[in-house]
C-alpha positions in Angstrom: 96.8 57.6 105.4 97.0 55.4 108.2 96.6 54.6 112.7 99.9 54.8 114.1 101.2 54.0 117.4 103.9 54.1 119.5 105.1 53.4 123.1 107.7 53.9 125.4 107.7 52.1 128.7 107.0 48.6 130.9 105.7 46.5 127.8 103.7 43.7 130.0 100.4 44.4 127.7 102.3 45.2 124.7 100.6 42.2 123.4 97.0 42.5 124.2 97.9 46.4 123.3 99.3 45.6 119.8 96.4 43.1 118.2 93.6 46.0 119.9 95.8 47.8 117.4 95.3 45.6 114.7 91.6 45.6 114.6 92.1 49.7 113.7 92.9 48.3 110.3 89.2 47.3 109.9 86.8 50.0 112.5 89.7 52.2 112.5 88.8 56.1 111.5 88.9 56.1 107.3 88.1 58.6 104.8 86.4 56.1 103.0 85.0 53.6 105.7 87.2 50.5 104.0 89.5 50.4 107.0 93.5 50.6 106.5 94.0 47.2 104.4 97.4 48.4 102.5 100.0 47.0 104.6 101.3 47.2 108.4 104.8 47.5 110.4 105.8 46.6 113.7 109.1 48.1 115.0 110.5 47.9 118.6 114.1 48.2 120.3 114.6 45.5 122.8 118.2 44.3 124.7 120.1 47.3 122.2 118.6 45.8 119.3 116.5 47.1 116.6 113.6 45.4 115.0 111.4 45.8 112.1 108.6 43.5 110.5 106.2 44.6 107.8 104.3 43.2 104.7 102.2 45.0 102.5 98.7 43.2 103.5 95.8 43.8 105.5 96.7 43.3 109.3 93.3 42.1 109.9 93.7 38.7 108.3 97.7 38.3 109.2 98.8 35.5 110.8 102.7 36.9 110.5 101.3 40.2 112.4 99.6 38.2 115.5 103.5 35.9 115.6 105.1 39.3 115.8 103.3 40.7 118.3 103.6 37.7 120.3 107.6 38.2 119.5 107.2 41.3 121.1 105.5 40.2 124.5 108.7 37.7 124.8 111.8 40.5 124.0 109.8 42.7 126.3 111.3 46.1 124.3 111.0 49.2 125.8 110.0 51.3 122.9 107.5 50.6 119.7 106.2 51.8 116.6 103.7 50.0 114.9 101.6 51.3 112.1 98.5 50.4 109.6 98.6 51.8 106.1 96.1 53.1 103.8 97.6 53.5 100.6 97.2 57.6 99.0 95.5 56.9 95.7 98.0 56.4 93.2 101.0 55.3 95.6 102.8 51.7 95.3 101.3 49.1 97.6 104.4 46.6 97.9 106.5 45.9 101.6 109.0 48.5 101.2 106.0 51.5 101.4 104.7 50.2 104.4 105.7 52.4 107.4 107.5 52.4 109.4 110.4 52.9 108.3 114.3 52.1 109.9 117.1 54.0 108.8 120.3 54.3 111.4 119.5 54.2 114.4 115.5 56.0 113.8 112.0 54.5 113.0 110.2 56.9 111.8 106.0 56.5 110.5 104.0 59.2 108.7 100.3 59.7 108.4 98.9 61.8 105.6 99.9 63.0 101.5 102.2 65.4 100.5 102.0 66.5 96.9 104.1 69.0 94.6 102.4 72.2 93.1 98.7 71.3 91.6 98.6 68.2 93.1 101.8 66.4 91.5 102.8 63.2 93.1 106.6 63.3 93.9 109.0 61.1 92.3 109.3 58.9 95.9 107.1 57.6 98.3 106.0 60.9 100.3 106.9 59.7 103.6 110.5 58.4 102.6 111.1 62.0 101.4 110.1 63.5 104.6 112.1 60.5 106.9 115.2 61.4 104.8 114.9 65.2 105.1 114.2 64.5 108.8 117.6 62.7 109.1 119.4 65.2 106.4 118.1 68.3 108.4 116.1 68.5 111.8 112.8 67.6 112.7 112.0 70.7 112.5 113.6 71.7 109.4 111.9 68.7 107.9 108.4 70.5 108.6 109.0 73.5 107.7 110.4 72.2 103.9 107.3 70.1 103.5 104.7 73.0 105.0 105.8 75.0 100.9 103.9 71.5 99.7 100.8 70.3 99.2 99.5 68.1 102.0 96.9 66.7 103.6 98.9 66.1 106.9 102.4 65.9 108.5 101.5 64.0 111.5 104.3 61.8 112.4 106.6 59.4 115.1 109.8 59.0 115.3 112.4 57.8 117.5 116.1 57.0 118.1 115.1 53.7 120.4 115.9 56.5 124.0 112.8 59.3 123.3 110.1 59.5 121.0 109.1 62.6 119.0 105.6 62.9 118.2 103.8 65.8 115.9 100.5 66.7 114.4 99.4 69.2 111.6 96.8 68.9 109.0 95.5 70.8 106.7 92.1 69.6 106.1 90.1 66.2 107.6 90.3 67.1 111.2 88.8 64.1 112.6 90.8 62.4 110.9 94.7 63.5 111.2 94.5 62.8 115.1 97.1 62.0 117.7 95.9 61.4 121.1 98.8 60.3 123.7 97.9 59.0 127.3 101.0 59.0 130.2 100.8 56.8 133.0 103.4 56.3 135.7 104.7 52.7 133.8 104.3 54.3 130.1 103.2 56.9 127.8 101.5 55.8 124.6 100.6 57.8 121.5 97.9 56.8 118.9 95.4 58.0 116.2 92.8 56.9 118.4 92.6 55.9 121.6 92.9 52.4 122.8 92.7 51.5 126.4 91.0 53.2 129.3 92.5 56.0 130.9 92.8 60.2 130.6 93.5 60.4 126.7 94.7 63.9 125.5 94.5 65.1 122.0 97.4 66.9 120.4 96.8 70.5 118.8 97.3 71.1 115.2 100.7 72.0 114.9 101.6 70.8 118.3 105.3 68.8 118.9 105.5 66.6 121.7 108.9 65.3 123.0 109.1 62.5 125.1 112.1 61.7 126.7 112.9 57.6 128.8 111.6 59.0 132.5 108.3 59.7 130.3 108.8 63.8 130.8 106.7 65.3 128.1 107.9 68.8 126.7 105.3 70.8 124.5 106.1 73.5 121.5 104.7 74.7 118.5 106.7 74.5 115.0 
């Protein structure tokens, strides 16, 4: 359970942009009205680099999250993921579960629980298993596997550092499991709730957004 954002584009306010973020860890939506305290991540891929910081603390009170995203107005990157966690009850709280997560050449963040039959937790992180089937199969493929589960929600980000893939479906919590995304002509940005001014659109349940570097935005069901 989590906020999640991400952004492709011309990254002058990714600053101001990302610690507006950070406050979603306390007044952010929460199924429990404590805020998102279990962790954050900042990814971004800058001059064909790839880079990913994250500690498994509240971003509120970080000083390591405000450096980072004052790293980020300097490399200037064109693409970033940055996330907020709210630990599913019973799940490990430590830096490696904090999302997102960088495999190859993909950072990929998750928000919602995915259980086996009668509730079951799995024997790994929930969101690890679904970034590695993601990578094993297809997006797609991935969503399809996990829809025979029990979840709360399968809404998702991922990119390869050129487009960014962005997908919602929930099962139950509406208000909750959202993903709005707002395009301008400099950049689109996708979040669990909106953050700036400007002509936010919320994504459908089951609704797949692709968006490719000239900031096209293709549409589909899965």
């Amino acid at each position: 359970m989590c906020r999640m954002l991400a952004f492709i584009g011309q990254g002058e306010m990714l600053q101001d942009l990302l610690l507006t973020f950070q406050k979603l860890s306390i007044y952010g939506k929460s199924i429990d009205s404590k805020g998102h305290r279990d962790g954050w991540g900042i990814g971004y891929f800058a001059s064909g680099s790839r880079n990913l910081f994250k500690k498994a603390e509240w971003a509120a009170s970080s000083r390591e999250y405000v450096k980072v995203a004052e790293t980020v107005k300097k490399e200037n990157p064109h693409i970033v993921l940055a996330h907020v966690r709210k630990a599913s009850p019973n799940t490990p709280v430590t830096d490696r579960e904090a999302h997102p997560f960088l495999e190859d050449n993909y950072l990929f963040c998750h928000n919602g629980s995915i259980c086996g039959p009668g509730g079951q937790l799995l024997q790994e992180l929930d969101s690890i298993l679904f970034f590695e089937k993601v990578r094993e199969t297809s997006f797609k493929k991935a969503v399809l596997h996990f829809r025979t589960f029990d979840y709360t929600s399968l809404t998702c980000l991922l990119t390869d550092g050129n487009t960014i893939w962005a997908y919602r479906d929930f099962t139950e919590k509406e208000e909750y499991y959202t993903l709005y995304y707002l395009k301008t002509d400099k950049f689109v940005l996708f979040c669990s709730e909106p953050l700036i001014d400007g002509e936010w659109g919320l994504m459908k349940n089951r609704e797949f957004i692709t968006c490719f570097p000239d900031f096209t935005l293709v549409r589909e069901s899965i």
